[in-house]
N, CA, C and O atoms as CSV, one atom per row, in Angstrom:
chain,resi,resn,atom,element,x,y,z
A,1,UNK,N,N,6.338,10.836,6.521
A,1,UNK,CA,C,6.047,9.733,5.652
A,1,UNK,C,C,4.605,9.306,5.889
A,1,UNK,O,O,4.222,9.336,7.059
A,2,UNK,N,N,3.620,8.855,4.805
A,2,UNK,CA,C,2.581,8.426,5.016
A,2,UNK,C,C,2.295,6.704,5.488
A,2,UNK,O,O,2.527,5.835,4.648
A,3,UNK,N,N,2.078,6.541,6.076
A,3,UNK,CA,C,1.877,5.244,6.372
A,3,UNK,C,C,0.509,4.463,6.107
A,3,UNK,O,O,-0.541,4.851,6.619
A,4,UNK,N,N,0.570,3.467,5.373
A,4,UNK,CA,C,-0.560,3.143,4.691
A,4,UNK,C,C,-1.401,1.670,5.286
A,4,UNK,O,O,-2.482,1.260,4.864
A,5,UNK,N,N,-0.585,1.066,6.334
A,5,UNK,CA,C,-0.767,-0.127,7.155
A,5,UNK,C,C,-2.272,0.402,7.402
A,5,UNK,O,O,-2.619,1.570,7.578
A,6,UNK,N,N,-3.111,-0.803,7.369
A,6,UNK,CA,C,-4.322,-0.646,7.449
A,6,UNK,C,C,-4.866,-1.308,8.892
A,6,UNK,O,O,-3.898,-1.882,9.392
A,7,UNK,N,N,-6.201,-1.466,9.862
A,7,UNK,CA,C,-6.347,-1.929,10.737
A,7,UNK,C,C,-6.731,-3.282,9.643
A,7,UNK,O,O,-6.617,-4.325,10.286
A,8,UNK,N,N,-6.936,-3.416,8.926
A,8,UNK,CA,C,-7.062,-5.202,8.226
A,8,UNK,C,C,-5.915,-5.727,8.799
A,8,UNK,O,O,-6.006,-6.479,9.769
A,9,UNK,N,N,-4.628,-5.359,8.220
A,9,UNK,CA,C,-3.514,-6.257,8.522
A,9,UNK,C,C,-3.537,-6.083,8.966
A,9,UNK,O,O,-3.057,-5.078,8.443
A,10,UNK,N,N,-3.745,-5.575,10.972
A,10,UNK,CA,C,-3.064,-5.825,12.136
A,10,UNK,C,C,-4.162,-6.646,12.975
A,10,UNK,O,O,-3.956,-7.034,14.125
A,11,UNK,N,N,-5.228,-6.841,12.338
A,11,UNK,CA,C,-6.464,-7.719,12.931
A,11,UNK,C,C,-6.379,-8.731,12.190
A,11,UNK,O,O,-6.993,-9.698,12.643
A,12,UNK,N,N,-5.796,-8.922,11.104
A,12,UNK,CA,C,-5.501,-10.344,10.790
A,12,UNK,C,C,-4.387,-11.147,11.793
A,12,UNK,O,O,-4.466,-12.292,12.238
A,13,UNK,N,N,-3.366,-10.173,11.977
A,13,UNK,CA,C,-1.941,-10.954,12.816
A,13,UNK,C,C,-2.984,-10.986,14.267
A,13,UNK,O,O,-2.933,-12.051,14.882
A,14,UNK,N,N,-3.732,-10.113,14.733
A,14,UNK,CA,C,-4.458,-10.359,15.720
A,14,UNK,C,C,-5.123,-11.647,16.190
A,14,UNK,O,O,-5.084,-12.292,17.237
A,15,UNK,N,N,-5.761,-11.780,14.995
A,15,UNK,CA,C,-7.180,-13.019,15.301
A,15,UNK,C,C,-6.122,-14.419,14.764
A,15,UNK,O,O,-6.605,-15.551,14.774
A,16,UNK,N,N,-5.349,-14.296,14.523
A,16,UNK,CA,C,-4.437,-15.673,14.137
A,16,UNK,C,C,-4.006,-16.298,15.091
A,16,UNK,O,O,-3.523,-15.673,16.036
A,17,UNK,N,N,-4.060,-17.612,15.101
A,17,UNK,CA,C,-3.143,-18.281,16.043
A,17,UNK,C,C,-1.613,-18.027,15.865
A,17,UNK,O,O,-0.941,-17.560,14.946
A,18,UNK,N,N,-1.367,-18.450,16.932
A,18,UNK,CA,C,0.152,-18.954,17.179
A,18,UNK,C,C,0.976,-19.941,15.986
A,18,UNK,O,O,2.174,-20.095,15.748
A,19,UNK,N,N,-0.364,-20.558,15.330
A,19,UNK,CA,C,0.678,-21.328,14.950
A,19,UNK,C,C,0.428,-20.531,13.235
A,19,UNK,O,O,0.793,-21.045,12.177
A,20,UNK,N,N,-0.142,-19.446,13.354
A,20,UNK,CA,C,-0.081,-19.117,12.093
A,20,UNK,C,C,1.692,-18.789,11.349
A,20,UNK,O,O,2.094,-18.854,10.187
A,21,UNK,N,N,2.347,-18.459,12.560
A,21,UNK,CA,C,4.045,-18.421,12.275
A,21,UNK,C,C,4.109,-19.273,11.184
A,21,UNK,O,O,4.773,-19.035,10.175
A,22,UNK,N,N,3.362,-20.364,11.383
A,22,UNK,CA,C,3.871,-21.917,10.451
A,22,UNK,C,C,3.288,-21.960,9.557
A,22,UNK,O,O,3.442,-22.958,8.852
A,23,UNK,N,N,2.301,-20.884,9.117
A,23,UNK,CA,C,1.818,-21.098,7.996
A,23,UNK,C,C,2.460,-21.295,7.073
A,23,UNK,O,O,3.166,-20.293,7.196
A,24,UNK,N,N,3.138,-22.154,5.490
A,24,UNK,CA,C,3.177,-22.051,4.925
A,24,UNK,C,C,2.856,-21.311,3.332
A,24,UNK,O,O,2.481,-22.002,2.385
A,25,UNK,N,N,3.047,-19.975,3.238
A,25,UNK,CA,C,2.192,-18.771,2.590
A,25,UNK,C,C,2.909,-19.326,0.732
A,25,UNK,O,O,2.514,-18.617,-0.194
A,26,UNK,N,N,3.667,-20.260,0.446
A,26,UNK,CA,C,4.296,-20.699,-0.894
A,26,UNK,C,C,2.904,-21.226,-1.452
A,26,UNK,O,O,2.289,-20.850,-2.451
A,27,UNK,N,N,2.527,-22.378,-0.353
A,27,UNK,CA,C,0.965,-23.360,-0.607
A,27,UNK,C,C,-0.137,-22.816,-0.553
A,27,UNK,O,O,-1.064,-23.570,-0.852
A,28,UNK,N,N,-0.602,-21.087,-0.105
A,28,UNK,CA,C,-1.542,-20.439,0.771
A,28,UNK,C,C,-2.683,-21.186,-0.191
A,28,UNK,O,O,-3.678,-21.311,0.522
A,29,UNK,N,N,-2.848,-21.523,-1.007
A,29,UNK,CA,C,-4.158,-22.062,-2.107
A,29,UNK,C,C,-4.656,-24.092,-1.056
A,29,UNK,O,O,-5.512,-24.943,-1.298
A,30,UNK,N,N,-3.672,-23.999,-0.093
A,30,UNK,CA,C,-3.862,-25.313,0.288
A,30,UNK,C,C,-4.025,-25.453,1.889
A,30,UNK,O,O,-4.126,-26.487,2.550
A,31,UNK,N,N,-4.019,-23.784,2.421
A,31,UNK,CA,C,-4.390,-23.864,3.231
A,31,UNK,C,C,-5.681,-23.485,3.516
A,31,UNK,O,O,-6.422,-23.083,2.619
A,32,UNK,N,N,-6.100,-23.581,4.871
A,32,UNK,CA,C,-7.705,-23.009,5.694
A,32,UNK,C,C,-7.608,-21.579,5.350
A,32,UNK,O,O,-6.612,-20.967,4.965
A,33,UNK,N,N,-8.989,-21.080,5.583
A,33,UNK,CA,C,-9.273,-19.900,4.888
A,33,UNK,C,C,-8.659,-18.410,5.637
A,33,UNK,O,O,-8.505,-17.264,5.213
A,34,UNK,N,N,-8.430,-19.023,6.844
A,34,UNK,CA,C,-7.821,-18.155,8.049
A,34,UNK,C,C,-6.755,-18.199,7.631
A,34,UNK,O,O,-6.462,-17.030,7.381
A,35,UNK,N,N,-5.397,-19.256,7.215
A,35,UNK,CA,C,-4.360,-19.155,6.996
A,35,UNK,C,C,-4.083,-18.724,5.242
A,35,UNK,O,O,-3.002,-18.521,4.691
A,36,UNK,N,N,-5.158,-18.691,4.784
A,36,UNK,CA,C,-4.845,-17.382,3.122
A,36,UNK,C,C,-4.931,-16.253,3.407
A,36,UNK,O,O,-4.258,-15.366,2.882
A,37,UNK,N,N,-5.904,-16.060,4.425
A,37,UNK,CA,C,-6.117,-14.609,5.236
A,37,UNK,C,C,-4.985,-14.002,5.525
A,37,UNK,O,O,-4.508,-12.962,5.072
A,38,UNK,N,N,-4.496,-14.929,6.519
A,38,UNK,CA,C,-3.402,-14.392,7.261
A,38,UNK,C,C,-2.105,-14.187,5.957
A,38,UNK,O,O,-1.186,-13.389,6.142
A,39,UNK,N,N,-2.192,-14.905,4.849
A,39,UNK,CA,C,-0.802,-14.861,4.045
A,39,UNK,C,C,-1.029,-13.841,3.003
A,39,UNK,O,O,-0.169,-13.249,2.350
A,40,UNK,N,N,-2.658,-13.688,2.926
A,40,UNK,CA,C,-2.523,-12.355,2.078
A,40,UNK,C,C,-2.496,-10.744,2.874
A,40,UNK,O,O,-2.376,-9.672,2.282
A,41,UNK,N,N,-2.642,-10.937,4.335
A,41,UNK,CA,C,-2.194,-10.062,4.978
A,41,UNK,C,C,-0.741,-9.691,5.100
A,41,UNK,O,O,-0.388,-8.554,5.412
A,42,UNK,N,N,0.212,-10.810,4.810
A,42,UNK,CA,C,1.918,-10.986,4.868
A,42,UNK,C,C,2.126,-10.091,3.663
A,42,UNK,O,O,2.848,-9.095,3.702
A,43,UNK,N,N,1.392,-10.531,2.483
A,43,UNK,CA,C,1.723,-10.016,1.383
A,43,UNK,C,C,1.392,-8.441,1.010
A,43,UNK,O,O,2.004,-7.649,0.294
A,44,UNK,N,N,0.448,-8.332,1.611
A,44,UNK,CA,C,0.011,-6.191,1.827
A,44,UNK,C,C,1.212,-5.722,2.457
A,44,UNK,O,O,1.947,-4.780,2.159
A,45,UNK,N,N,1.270,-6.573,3.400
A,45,UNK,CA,C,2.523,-5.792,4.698
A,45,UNK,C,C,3.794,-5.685,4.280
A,45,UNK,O,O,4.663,-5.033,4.860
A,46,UNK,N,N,4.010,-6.662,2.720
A,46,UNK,CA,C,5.436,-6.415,2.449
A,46,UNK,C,C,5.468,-4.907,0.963
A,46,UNK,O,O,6.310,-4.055,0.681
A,47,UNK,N,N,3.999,-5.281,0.340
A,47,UNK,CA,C,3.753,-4.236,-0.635
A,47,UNK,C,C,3.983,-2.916,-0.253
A,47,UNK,O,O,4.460,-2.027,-0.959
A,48,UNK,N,N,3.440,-2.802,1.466
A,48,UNK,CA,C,3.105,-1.379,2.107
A,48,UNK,C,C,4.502,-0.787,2.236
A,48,UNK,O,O,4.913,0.335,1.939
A,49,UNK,N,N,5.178,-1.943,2.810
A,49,UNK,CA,C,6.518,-1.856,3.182
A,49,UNK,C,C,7.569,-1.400,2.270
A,49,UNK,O,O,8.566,-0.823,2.704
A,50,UNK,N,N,7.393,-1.630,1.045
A,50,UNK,CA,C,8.157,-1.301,-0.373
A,50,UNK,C,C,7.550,0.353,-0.583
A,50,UNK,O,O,8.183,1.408,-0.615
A,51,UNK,N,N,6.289,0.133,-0.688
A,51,UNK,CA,C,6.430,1.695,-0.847
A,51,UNK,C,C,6.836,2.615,0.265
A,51,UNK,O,O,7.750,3.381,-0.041
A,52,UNK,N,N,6.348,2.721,1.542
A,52,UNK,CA,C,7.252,3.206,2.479
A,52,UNK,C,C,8.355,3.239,3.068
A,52,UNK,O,O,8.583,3.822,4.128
A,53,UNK,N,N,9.550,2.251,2.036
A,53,UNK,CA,C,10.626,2.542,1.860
A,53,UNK,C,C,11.002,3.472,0.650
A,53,UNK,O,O,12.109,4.010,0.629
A,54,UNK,N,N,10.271,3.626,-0.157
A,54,UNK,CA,C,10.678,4.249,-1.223
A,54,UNK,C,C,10.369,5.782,-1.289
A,54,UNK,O,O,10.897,6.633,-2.005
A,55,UNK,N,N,9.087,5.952,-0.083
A,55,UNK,CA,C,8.290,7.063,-0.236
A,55,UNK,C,C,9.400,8.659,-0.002
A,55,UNK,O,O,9.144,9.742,-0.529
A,56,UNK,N,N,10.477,8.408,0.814
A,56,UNK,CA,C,11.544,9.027,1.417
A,56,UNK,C,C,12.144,9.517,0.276
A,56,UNK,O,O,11.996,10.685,-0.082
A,57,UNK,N,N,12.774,8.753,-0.286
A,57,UNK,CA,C,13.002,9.019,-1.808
A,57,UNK,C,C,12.550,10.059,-3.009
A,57,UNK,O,O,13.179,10.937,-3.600
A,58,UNK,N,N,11.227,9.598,-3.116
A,58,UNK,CA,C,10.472,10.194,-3.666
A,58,UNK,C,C,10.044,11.857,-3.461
A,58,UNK,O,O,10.019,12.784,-4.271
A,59,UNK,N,N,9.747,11.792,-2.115
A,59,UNK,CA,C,9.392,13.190,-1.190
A,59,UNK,C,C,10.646,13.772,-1.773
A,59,UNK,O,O,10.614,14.544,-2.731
A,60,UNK,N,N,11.665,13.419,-1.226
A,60,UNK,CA,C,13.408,14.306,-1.444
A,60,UNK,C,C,13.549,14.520,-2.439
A,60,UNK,O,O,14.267,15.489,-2.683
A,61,UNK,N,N,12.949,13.744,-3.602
A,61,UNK,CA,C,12.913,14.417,-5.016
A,61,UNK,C,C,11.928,15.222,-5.842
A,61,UNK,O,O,12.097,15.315,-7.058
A,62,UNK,N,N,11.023,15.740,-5.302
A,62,UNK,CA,C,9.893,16.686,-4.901
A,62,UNK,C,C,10.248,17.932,-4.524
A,62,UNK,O,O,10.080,19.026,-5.062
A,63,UNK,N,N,10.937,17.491,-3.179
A,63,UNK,CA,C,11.554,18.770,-2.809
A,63,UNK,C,C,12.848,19.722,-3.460
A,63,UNK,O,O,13.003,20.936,-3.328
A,64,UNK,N,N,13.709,18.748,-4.198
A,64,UNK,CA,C,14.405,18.803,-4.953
A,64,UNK,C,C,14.173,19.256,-6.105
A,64,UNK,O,O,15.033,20.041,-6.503
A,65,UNK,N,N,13.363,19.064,-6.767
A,65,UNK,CA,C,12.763,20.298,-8.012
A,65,UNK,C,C,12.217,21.329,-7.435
A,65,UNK,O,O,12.486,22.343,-8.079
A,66,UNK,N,N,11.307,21.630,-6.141
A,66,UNK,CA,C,10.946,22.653,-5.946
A,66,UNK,C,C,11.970,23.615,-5.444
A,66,UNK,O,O,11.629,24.691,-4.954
A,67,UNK,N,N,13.266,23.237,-5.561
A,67,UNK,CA,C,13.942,23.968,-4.341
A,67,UNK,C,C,14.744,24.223,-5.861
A,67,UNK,O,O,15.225,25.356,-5.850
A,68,UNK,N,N,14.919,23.778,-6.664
A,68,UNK,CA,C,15.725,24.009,-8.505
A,68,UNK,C,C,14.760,24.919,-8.749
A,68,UNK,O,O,15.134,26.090,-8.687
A,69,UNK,N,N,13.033,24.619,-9.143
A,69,UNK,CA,C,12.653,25.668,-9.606
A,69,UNK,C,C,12.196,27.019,-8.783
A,69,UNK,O,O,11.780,28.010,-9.383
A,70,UNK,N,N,12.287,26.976,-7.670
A,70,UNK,CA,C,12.167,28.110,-6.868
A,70,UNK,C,C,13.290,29.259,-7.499
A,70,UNK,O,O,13.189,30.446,-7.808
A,71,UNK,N,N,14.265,28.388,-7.518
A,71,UNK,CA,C,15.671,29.923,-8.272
A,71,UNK,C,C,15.138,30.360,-9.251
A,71,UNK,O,O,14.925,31.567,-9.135
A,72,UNK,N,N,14.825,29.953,-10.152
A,72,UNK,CA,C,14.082,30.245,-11.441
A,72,UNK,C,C,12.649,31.125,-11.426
A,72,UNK,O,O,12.526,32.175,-12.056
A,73,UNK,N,N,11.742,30.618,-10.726
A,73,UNK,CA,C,10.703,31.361,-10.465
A,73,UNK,C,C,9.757,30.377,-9.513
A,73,UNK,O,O,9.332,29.232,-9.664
A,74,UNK,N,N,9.582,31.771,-8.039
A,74,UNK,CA,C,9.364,31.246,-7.251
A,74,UNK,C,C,7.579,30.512,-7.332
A,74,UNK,O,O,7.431,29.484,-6.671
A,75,UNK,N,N,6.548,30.949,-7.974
A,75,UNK,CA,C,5.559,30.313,-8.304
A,75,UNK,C,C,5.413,29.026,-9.347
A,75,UNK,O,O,4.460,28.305,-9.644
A,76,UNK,N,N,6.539,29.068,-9.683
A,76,UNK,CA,C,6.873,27.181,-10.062
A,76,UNK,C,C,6.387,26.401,-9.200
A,76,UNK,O,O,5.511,25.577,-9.464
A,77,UNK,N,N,6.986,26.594,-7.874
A,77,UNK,CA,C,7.334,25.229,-6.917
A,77,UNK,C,C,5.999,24.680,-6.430
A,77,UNK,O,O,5.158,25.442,-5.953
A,78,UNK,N,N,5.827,23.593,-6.525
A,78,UNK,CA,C,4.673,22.587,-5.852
A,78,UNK,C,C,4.538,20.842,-6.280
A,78,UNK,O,O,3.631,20.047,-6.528
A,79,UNK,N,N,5.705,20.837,-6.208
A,79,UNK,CA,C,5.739,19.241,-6.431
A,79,UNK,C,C,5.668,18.425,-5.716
A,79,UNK,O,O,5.458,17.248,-6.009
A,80,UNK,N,N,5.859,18.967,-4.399
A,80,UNK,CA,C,6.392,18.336,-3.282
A,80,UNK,C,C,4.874,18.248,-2.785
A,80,UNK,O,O,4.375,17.267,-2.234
A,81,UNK,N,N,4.277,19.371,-3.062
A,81,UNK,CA,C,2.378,19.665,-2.402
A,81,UNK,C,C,1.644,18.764,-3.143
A,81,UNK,O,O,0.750,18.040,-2.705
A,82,UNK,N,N,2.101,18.836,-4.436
A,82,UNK,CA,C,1.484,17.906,-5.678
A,82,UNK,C,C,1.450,16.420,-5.271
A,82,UNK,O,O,0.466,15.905,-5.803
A,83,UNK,N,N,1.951,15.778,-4.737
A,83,UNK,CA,C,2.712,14.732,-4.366
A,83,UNK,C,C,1.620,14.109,-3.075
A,83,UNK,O,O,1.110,12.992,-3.154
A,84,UNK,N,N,1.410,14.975,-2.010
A,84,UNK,CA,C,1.488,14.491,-1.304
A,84,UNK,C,C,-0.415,15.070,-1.266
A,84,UNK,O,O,-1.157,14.770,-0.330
A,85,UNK,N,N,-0.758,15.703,-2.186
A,85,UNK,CA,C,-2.462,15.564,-2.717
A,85,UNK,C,C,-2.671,14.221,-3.130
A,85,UNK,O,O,-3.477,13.410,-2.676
A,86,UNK,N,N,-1.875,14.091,-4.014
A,86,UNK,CA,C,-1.838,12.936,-4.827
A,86,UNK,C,C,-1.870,11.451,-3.843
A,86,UNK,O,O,-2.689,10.546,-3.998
A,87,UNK,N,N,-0.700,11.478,-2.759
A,87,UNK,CA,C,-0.961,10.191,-2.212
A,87,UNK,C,C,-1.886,10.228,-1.104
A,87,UNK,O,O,-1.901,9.148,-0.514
A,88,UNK,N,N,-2.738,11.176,-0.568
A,88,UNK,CA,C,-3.698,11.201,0.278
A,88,UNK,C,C,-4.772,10.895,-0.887
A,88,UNK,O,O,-4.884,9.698,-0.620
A,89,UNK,N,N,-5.239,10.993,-1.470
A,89,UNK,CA,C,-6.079,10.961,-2.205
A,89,UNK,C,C,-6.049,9.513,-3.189
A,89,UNK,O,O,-7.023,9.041,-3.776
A,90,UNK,N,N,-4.728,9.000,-3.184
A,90,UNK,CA,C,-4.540,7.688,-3.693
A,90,UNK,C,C,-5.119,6.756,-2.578
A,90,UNK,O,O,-6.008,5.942,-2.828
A,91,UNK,N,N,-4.458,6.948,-1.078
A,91,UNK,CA,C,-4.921,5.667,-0.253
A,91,UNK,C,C,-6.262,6.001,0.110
A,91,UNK,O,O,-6.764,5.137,0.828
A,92,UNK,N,N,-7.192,7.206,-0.211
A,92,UNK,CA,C,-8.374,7.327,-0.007
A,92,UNK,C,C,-9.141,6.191,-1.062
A,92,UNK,O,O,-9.838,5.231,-0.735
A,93,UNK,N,N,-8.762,6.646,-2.423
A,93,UNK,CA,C,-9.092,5.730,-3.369
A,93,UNK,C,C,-9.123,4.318,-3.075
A,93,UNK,O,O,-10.160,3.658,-3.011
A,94,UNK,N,N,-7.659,3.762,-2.854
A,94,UNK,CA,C,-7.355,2.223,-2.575
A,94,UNK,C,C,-8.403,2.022,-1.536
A,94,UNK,O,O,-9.179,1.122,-1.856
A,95,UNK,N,N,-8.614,2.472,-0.620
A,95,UNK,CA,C,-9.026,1.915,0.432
A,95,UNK,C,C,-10.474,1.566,-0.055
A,95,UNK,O,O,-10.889,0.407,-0.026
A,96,UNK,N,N,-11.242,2.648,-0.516
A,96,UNK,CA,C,-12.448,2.606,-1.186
A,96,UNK,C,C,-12.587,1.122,-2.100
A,96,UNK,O,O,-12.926,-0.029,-1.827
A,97,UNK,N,N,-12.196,1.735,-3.141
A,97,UNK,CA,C,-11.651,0.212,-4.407
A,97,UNK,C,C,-11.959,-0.756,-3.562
A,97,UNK,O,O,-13.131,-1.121,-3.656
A,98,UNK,N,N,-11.060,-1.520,-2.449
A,98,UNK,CA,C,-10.584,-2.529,-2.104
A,98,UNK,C,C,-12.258,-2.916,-0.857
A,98,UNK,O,O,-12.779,-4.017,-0.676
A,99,UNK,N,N,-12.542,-1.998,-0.438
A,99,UNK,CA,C,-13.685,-2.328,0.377
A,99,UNK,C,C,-14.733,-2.665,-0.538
A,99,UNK,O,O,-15.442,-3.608,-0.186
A,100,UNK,N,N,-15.057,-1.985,-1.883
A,100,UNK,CA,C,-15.903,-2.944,-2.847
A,100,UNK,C,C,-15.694,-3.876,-3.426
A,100,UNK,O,O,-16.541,-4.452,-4.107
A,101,UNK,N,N,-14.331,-4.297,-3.265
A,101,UNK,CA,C,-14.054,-5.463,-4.064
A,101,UNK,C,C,-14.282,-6.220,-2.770
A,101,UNK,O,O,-15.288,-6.786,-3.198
A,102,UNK,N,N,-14.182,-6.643,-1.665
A,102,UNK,CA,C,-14.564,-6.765,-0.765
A,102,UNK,C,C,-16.033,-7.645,-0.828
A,102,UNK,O,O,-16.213,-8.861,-0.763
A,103,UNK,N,N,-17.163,-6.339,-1.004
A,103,UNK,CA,C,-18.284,-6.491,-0.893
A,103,UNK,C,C,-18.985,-8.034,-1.631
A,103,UNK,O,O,-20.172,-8.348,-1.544
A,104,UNK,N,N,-17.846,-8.883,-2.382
A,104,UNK,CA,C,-18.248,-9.645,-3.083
A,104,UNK,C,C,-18.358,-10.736,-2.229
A,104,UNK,O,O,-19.006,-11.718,-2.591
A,105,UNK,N,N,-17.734,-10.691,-0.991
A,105,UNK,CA,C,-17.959,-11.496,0.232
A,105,UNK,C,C,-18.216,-11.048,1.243
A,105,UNK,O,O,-17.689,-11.595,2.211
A,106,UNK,N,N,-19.063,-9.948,1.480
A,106,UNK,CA,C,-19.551,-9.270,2.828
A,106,UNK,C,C,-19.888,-10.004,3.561
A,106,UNK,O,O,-20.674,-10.894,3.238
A,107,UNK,N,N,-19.448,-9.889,4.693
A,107,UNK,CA,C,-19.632,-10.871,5.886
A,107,UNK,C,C,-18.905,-12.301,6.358
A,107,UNK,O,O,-18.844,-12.925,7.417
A,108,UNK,N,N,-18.348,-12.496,4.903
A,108,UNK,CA,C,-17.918,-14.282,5.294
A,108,UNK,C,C,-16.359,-14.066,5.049
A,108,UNK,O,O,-15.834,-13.001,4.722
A,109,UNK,N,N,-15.704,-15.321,5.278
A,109,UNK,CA,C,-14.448,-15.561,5.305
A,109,UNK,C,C,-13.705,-14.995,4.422
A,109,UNK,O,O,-12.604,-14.487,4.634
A,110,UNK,N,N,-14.273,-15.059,3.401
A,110,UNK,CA,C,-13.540,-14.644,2.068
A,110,UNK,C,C,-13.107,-13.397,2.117
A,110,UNK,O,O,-11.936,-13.293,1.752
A,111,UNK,N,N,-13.584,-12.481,2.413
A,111,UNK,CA,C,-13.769,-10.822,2.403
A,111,UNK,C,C,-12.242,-10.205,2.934
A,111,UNK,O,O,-11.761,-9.179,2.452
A,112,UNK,N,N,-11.696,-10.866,3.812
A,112,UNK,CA,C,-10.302,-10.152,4.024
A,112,UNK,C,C,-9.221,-10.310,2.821
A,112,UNK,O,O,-8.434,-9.509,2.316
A,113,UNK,N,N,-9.619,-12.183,2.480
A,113,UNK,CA,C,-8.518,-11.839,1.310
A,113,UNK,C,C,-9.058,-11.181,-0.187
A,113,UNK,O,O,-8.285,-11.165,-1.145
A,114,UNK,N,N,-10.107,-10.776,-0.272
A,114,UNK,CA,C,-10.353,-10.320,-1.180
A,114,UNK,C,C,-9.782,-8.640,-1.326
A,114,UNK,O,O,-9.362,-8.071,-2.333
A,115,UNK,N,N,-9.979,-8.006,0.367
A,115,UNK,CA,C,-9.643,-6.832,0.301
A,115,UNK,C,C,-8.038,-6.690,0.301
A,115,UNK,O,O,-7.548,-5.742,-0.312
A,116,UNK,N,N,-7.292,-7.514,0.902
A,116,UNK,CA,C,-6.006,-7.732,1.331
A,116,UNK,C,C,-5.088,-7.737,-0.306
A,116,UNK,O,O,-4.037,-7.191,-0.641
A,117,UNK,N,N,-6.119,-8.672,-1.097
A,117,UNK,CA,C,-5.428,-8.503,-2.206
A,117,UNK,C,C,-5.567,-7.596,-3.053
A,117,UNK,O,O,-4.729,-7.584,-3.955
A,118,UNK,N,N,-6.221,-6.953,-3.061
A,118,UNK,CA,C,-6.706,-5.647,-3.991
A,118,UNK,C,C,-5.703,-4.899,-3.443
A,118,UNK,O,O,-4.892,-4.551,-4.301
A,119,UNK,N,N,-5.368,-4.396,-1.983
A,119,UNK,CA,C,-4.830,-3.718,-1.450
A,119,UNK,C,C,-3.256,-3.784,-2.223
A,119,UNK,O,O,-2.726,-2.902,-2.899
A,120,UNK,N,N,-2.679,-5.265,-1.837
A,120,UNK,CA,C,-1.341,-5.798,-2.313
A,120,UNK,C,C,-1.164,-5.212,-3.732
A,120,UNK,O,O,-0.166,-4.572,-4.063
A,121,UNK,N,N,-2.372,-5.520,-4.668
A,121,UNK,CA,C,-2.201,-5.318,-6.337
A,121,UNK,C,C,-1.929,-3.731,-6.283
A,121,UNK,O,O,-0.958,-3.345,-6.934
A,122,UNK,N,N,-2.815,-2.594,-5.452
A,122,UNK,CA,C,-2.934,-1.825,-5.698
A,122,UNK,C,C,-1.340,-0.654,-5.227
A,122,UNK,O,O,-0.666,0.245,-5.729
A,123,UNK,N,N,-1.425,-1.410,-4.047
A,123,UNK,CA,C,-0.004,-0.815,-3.244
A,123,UNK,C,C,1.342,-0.892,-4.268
A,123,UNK,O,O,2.004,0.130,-4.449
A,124,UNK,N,N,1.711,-2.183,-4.936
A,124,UNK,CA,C,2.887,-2.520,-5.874
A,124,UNK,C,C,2.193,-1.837,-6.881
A,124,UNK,O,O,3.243,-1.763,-7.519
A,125,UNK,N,N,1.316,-1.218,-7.678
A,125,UNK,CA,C,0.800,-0.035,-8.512
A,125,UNK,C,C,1.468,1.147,-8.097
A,125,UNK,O,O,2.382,1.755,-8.652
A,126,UNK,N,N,1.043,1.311,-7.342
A,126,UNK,CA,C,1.560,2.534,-6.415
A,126,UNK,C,C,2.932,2.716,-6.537
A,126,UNK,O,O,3.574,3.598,-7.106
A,127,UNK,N,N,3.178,2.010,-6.084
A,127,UNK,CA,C,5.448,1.816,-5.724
A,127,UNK,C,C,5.685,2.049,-7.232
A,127,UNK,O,O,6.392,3.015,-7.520
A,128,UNK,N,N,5.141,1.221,-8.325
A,128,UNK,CA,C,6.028,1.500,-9.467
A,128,UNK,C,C,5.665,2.955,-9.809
A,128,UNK,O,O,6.516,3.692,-10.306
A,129,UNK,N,N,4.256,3.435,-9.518
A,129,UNK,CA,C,3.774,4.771,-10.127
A,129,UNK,C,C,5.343,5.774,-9.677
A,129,UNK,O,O,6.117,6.305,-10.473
A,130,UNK,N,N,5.419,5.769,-8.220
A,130,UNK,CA,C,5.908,6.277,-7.461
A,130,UNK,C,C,7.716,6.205,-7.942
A,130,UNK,O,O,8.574,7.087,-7.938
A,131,UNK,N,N,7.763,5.040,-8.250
A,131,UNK,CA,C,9.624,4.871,-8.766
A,131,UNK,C,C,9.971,5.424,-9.808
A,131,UNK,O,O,11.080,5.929,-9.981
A,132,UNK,N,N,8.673,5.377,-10.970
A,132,UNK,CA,C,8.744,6.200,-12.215
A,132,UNK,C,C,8.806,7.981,-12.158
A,132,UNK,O,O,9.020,8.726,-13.114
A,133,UNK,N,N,8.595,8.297,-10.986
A,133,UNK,CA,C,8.617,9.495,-10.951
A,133,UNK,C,C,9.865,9.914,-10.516
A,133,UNK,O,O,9.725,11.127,-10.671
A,134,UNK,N,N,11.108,9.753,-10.032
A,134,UNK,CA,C,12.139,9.825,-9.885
A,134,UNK,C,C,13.413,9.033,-10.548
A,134,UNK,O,O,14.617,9.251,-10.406
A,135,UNK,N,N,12.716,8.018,-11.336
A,135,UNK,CA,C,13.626,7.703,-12.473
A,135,UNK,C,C,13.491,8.777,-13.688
A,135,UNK,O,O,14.247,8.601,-14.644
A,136,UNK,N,N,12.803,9.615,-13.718
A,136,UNK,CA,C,13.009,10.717,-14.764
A,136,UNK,C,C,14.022,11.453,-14.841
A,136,UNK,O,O,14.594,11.825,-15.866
A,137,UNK,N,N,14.311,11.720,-13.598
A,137,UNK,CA,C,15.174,13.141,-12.855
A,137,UNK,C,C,16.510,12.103,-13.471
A,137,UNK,O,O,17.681,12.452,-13.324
């Protein structure tokens, strides 16, 4: 499985206090800039989390046409290879994307949730790309 957890989110839960537990992430627009940080880091970690529950899925149904069209003819099969070009080359992308969207606050506070959320938008992109491909079958 690919795992897409980034060192952002684990240096956000890092540099947080203790009492970030208490953040309230419903209000995050009403909290300090550390505690939107920290809630748009919650929110990547649950996006990441959806697709790497789903990714299992997906793979098995990859393999599952290649292993149908292999009987048929064995230079069919590559869905499963297709797949997994595709999502190396997706979190290469995201990651990219999200570090220029980023750049619109280089250096200051702002910059994690800017990347954090690009990440979130881009990751739940991902998951549906990813669900649509096995709701076909």
């Amino acid at each position: 499985m690919i795992r897409t957890v980034s060192t952002f989110a684990l240096a956000c839960l890092a540099a947080a206090p203790a009492a970030a537990q208490e953040w309230d992430c419903s209000k995050a627009d009403e909290l300090p800039q550390m505690g939107m940080n920290w809630c748009a880091g919650q929110e990547y970690q649950a996006a990441d989390k959806a697709l790497n529950d789903l990714w299992p899925k997906v793979r098995a149904a990859m393999e599952k046409d290649d292993a149908e069209l292999k009987k048929i003819d064995p230079s069919l099969v590559g869905a499963e290879a297709a797949l997994m070009k595709a999502q190396r080359a997706w979190i290469d992308y995201r990651d990219g994307q999200c570090e220029g969207e980023g750049f619109y606050a280089r250096g200051g506070s702002l910059e994690p949730l800017l990347v954090a959320t690009c990440k979130t938008r881009m990751t739940r992109d991902r998951t549906e790309e990813l669900r649509k491909l096995i709701e076909v079958e």
